[in-house]
Every structure is written in structure tokens, then in C-alpha cells.
C-alpha positions in Angstrom: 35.3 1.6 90.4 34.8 0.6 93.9 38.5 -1.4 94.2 40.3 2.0 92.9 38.5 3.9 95.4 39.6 1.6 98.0 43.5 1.8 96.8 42.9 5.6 96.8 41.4 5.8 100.1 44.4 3.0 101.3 47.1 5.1 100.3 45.8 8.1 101.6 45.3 6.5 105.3 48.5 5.6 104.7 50.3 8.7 103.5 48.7 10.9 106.2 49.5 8.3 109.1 53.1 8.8 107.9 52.8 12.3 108.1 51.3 13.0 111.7 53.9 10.3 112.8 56.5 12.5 111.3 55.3 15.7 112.7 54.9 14.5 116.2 57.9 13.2 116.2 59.6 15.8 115.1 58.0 18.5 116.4 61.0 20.7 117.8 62.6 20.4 114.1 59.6 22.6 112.5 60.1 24.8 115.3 56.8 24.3 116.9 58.7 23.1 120.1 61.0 24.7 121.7 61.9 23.9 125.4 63.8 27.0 127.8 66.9 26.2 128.9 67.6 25.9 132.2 69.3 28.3 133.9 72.4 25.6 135.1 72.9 25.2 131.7 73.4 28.8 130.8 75.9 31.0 130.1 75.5 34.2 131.2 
């Protein structure tokens, strides 16, 4: 019993690592980031 909860508790260290490295990284693709522009760069 004890080595399945260790795979379990590996993989889920694991899987949730991957994800909060994903989400940081990506952080302006969920929308959660999005930088102004600045104003050199615009068209107006």
C-alpha cells in the first residue's frame, strides 16, 4: 500500500510542477498578462 501511495504522490508532484511551469510561462497566452503598448508603437 505504501509504494502505490508513493507513485501516486510522485506523479502528482510531478503533474502539478508541469503545470505551474506551464502557466508561468505562458502567462500572457491565458490572458492573465497583458502588457500596454507603448505609445511609439501606436497607431493613432
Amino acid at each position: 500500500m505504501r509504494r502505490i501511495t508513493l507513485k501516486v504522490m510522485t506523479l502528482s508532484v510531478a503533474l502539478l510542477t508541469f503545470l505551474a511551469t506551464t502557466t508561468v510561462a505562458s502567462a500572457c497566452w491565458f490572458g492573465a498578462y497583458q502588457p500596454e503598448e507603448p505609445k511609439s508603437l501606436r497607431e493613432e
